[in-house]
One Martini backbone bead per residue (centre of mass of N, CA, C, O) as a GRO file, in nm:
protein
  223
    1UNK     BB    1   9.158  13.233  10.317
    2UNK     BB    2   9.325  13.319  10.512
    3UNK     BB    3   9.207  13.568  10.629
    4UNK     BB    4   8.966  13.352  10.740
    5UNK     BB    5   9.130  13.189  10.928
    6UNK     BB    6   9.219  13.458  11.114
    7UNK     BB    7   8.942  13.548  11.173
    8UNK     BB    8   8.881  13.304  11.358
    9UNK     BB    9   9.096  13.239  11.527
   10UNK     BB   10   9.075  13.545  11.681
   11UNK     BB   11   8.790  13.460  11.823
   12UNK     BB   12   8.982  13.254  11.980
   13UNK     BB   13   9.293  13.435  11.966
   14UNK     BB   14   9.349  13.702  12.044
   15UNK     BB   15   9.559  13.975  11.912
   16UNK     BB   16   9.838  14.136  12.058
   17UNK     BB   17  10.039  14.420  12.134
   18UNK     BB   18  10.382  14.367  12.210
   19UNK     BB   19  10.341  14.602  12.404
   20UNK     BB   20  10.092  14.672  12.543
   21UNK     BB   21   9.854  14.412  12.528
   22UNK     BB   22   9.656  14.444  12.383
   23UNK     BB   23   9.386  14.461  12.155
   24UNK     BB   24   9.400  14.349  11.841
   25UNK     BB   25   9.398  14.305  11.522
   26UNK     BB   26   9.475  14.065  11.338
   27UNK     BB   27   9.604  14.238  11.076
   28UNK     BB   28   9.792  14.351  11.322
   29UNK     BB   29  10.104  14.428  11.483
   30UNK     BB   30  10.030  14.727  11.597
   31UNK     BB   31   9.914  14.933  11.783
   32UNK     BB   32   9.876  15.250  11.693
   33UNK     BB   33   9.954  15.370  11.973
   34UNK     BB   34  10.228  15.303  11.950
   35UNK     BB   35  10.332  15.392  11.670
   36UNK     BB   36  10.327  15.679  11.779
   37UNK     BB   37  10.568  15.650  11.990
   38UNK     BB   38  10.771  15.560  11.771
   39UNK     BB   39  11.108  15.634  11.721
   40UNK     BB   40  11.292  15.750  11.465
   41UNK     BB   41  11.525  15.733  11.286
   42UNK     BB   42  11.789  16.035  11.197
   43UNK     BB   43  12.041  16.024  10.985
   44UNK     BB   44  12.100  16.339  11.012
   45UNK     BB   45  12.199  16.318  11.299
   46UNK     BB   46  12.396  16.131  11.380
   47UNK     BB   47  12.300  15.928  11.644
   48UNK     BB   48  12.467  15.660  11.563
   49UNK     BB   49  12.679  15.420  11.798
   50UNK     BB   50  12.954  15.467  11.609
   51UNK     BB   51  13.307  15.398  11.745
   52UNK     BB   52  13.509  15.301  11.464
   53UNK     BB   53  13.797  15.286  11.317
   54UNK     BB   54  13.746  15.006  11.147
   55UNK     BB   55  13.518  15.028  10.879
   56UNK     BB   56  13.326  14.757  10.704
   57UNK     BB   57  13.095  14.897  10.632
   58UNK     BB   58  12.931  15.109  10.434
   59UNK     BB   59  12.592  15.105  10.527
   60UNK     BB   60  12.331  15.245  10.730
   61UNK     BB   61  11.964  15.086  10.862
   62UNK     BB   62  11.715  15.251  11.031
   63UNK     BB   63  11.420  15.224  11.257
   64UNK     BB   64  11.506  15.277  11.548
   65UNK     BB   65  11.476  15.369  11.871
   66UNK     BB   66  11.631  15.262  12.134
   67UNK     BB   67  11.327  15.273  12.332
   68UNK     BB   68  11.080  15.224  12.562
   69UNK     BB   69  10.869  15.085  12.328
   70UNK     BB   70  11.118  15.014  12.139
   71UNK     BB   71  11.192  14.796  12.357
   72UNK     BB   72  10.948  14.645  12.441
   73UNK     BB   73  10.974  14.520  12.145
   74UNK     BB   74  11.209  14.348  12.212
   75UNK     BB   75  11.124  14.196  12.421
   76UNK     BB   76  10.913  14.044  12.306
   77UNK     BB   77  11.133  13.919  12.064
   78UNK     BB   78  11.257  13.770  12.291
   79UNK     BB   79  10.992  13.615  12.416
   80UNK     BB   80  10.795  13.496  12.170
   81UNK     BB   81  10.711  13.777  12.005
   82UNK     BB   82  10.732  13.821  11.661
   83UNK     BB   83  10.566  14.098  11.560
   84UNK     BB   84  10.818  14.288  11.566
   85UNK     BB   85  10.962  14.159  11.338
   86UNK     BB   86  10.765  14.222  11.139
   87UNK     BB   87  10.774  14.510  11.138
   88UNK     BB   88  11.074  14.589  11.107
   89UNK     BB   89  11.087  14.412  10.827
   90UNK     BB   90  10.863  14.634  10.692
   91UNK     BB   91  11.039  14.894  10.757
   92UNK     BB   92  11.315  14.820  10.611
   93UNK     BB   93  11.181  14.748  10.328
   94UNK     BB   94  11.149  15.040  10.267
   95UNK     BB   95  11.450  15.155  10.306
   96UNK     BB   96  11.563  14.960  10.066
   97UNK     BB   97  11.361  15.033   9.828
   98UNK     BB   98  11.447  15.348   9.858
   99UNK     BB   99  11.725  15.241   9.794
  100UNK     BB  100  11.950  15.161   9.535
  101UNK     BB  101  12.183  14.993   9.634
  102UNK     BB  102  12.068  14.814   9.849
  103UNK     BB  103  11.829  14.710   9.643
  104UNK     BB  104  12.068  14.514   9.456
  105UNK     BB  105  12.136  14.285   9.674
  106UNK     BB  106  12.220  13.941   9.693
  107UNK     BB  107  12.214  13.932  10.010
  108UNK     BB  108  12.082  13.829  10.349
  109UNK     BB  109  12.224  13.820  10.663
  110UNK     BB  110  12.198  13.739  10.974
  111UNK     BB  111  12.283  13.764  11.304
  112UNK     BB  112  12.382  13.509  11.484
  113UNK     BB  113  12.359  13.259  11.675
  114UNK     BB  114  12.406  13.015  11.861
  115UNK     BB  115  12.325  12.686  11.929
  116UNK     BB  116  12.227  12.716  12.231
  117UNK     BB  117  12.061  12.966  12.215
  118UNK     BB  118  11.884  12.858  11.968
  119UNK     BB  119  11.736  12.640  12.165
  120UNK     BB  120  11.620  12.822  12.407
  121UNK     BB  121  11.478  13.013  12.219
  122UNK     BB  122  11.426  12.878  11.919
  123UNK     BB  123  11.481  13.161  11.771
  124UNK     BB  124  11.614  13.421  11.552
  125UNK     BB  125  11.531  13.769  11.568
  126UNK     BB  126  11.700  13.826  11.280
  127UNK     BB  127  11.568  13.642  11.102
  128UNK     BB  128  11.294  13.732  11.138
  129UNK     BB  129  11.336  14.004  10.954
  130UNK     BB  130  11.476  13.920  10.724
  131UNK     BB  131  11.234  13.720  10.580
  132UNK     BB  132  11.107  13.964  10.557
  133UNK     BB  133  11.261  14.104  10.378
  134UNK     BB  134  11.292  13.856  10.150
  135UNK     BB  135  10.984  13.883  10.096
  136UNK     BB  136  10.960  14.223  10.013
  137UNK     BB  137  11.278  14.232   9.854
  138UNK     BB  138  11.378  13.954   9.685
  139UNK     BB  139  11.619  13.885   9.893
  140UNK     BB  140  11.863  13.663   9.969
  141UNK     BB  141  11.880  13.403  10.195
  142UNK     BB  142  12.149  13.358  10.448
  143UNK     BB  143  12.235  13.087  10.699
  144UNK     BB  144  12.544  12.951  10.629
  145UNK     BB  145  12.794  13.180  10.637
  146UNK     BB  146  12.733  13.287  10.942
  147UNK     BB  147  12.867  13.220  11.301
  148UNK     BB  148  12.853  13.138  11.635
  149UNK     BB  149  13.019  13.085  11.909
  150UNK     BB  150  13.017  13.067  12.234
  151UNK     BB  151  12.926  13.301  12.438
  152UNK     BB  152  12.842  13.570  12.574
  153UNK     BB  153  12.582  13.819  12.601
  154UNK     BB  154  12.602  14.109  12.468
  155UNK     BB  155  12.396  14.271  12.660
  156UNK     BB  156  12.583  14.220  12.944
  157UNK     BB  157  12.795  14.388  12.808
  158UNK     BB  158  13.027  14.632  12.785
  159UNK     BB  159  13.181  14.811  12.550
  160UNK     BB  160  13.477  14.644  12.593
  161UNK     BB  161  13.342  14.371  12.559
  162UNK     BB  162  13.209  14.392  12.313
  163UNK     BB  163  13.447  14.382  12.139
  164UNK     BB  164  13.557  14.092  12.193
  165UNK     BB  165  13.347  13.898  12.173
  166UNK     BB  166  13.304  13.901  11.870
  167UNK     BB  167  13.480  13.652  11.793
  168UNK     BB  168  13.272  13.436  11.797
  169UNK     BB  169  13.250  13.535  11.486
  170UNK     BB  170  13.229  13.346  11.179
  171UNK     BB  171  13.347  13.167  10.871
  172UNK     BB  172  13.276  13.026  10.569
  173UNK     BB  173  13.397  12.896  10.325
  174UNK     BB  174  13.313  13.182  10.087
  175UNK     BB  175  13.249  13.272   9.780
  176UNK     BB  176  13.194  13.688   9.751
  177UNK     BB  177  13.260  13.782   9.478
  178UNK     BB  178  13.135  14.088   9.438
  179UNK     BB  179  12.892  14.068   9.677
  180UNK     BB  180  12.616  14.238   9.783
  181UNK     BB  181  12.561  14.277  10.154
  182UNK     BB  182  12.358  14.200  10.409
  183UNK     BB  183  12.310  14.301  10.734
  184UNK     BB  184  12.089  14.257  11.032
  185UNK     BB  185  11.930  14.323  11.317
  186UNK     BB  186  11.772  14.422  11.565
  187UNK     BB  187  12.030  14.533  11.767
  188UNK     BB  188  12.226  14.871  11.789
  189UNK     BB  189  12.537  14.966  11.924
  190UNK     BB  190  12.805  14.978  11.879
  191UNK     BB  191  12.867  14.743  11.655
  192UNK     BB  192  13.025  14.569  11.634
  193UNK     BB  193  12.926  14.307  11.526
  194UNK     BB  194  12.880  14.386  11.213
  195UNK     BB  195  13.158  14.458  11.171
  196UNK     BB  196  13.261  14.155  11.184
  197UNK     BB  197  13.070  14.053  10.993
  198UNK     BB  198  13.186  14.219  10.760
  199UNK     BB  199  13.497  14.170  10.754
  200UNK     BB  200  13.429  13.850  10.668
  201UNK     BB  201  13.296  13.889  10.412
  202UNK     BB  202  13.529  14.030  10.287
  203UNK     BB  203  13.745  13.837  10.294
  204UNK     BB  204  13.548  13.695  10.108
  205UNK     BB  205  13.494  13.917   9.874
  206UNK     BB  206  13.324  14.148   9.968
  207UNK     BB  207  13.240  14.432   9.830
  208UNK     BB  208  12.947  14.486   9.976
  209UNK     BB  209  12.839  14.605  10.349
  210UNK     BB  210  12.558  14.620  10.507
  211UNK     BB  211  12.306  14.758  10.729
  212UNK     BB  212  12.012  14.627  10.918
  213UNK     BB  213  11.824  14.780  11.182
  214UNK     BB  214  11.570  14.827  11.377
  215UNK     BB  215  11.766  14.913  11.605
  216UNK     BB  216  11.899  15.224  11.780
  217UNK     BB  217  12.112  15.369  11.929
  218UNK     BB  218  12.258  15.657  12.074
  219UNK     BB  219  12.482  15.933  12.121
  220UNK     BB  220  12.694  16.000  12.298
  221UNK     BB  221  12.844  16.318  12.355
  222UNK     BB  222  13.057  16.260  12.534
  223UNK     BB  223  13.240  16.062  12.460
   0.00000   0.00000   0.00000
């Protein structure tokens, strides 16, 4: 009956690619002709941009490289096109049940956005990510764990000031002890943000903490 109702839909509301806005089928949350374009991140090549010293995540999956298409699709989803969440979010769900130890975890937290930030935007584009990751891989989803309070957007700022702003994200008093827990997020530059919200995790208790980006920047050789 969905099926139907949105076949329908689409007759009077046709659905466009997020990324190049052509038309794409109701069924399709990307034209094929973008997905082709779309660079996969490739953990052997070890190009992703994390130089922390104390690093307290245990281990990270990301689903492409942030350029050219998928930059465009990060912007579509931070727009108000919402697709572009739920392909991230069914691509990560692939490599999450493909290790056998992160397909374990017992929770998934997106990292939070602020209360005026989430008010402007209407909605956290971690959240969108995540919640397709808890419908694909039966793991619970948990929004009530870690917050943010207000602070500069992380995106507009450069990388030494990008470590200092993570302090604006903090955690509720919750036993996690011996817990596995996945951290979220469209977009990892530094790794700053996640690293803060593992070490929050872990302080409370929590045995392991991964963390699922949609997107990941390059290692700078030269850095």
């Amino acid at each position: 009956m969905n099926k139907a109702i949105n076949f329908v839909l689409d007759l009077f509301f046709p659905s466009r690619c997020p990324i190049c806005r052509n038309f794409i089928r109701y069924d399709e949350l990307i034209c094929e002709k973008c997905i082709k374009k779309l660079k996969k991140y490739i953990p052997e090549n070890d190009d992703i941009l994390i130089k922390i010293n104390d690093m307290f995540f245990d281990k990270i999956l990301a689903g492409f490289y942030y350029e050219n298409e998928v930059r465009n699709g990060i912007y579509s989803l931070k727009d108000g096109h919402k697709e572009f969440g739920y392909y991230l979010g069914n691509i990560l769900s692939e490599l999450i049940l493909q290790d056998e130890l992160i397909s374990k975890s017992d929770y998934i937290i997106p990292v939070p956005m602020s209360e005026k930030s989430l008010r402007v935007r209407g909605y956290n584009q971690a959240d969108i990510i995540a919640e397709t990751i808890s419908v694909k891989t039966g793991i619970k989803m948990m929004t009530d764990i870690l917050y943010k309070n207000p602070s500069e957007v992380q995106h507009s700022l450069n990388k030494t000031q990008r470590m200092k702003n993570v302090s604006a994200y903090n955690i509720n008093n919750t036993d996690l002890s011996g817990m596995k827990i996945i951290i979220c997020d469209d977009v990892c530059t530094t790794g700053s943000t996640i690293n803060r919200c593992a070490e929050l995790l872990k302080n409370m208790g929590a045995a392991k903490v991964y963390a699922a980006v949609g997107t990941t920047t390059k290692l700078k050789r030269n850095e």
